[in-house]
C-alpha positions in Angstrom: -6.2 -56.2 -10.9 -6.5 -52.9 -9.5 -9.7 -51.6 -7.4 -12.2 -48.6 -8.5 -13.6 -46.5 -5.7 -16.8 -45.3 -5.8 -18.0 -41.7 -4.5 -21.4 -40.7 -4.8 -22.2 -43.6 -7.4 -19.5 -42.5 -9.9 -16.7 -45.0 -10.7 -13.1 -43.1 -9.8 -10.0 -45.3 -11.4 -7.4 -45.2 -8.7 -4.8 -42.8 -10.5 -7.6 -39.9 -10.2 -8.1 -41.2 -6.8 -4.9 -40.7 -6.0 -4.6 -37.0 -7.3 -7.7 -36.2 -5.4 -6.8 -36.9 -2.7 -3.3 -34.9 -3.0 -5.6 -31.8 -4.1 -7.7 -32.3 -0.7 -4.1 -32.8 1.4 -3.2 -29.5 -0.6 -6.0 -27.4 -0.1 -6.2 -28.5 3.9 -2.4 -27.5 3.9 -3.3 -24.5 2.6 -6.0 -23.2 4.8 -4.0 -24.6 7.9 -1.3 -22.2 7.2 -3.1 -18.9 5.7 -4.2 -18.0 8.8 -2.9 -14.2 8.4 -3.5 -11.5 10.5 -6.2 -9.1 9.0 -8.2 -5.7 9.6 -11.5 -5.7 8.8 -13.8 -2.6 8.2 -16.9 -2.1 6.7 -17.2 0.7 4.6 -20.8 2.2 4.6 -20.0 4.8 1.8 -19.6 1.9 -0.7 -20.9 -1.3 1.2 -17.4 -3.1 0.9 -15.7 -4.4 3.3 -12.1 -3.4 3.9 -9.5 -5.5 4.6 -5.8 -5.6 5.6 -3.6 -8.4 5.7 -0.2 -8.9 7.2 2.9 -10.5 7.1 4.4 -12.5 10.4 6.5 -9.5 10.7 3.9 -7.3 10.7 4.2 -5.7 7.5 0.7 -5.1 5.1 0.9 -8.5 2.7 -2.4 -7.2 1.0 -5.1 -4.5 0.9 -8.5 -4.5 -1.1 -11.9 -5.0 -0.5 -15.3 -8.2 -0.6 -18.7 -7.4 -1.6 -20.7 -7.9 1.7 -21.0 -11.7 -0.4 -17.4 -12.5 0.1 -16.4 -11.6 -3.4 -13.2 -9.8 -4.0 -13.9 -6.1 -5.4 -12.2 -2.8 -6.6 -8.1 -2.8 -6.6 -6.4 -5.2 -4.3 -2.4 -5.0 -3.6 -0.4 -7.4 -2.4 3.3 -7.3 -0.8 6.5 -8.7 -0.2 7.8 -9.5 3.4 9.8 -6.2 2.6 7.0 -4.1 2.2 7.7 -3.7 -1.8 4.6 -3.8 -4.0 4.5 -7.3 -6.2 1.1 -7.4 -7.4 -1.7 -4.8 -8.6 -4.7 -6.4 -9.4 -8.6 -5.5 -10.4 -11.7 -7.1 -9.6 -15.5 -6.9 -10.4 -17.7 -8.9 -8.6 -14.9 -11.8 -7.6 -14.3 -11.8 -11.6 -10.5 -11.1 -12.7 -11.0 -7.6 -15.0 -8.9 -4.5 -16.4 -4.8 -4.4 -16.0 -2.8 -6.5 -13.9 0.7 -5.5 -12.5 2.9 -8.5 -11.3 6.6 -7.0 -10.4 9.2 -9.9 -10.8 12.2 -9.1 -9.8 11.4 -5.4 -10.0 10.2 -5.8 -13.5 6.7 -4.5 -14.3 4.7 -7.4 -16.5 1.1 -6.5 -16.8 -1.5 -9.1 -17.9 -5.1 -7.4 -19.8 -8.1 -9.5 -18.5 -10.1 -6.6 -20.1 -9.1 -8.9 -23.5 -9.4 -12.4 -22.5 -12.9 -11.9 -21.4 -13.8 -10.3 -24.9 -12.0 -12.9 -26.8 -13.7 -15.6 -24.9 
C-alpha cells in the first residue's frame, strides 16, 4: 500500500510527490547556476531600470529593462555566446505582448502575442 503525504492539510498521492519535488530540484538548479554577470542602471527619464547581462566570456547575453517592481518592460534581446542576436522580444508590465523574433539556426520565426491575448 503506498503512503499519501500531506502538505498544508491537502492529501498529495506519491506520483505528484514525486514530480514536485523534481520541479523544486529544478528550479534550485536553476537559480544555482544563473548567476550571470549584469549592469544595472536606473533610468530617471523613464523610471526603468536598465540592465545588461553577460555571457562567461564576457559577451552581452541579454539587454532590456524591469519596472522599479521587478517586472520585465519595453524590448529585451537576448544572445548567443557568439554575440549573434537569437531572440527579440516585447513586454508590458512583465506580460508577453506585440511580435516576437526567435532566430533558429539563422532563420527568423516570429510569434504574435498581440493575437493570443485577443483570442483569449
Amino acid at each position: 500500500m503506498l503512503c499519501n503525504y500531506y502538505i498544508w492539510g491537502i492529501m498529495i498521492k506519491p506520483i505528484i510527490m514525486k514530480k514536485l519535488f523534481f520541479v523544486f530540484a529544478f528550479l534550485i538548479t536553476v537559480v544555482s547556476f544563473a548567476q550571470q554577470k549584469r549592469d544595472l542602471k536606473l533610468n530617471k527619464d523613464t523610471n526603468l531600470i536598465d540592465v545588461v547581462y553577460y555571457h562567461d566570456n564576457g559577451v552581452v547575453s541579454q539587454t532590456g529593462s524591469y519596472t522599479t517592481d521587478g517586472k520585465l518592460q519595453g524590448v529585451w534581446l537576448s544572445f548567443n555566446a557568439e554575440g549573434k542576436k537569437t531572440v527579440s522580444a516585447n513586454y508590458d508590465n512583465g506580460k508577453k505582448v506585440g511580435k516576437w523574433i526567435h532566430w533558429i539556426d539563422g532563420v527568423p520565426k516570429e510569434i504574435d502575442y498581440s493575437k493570443k491575448v485577443a483570442s483569449l
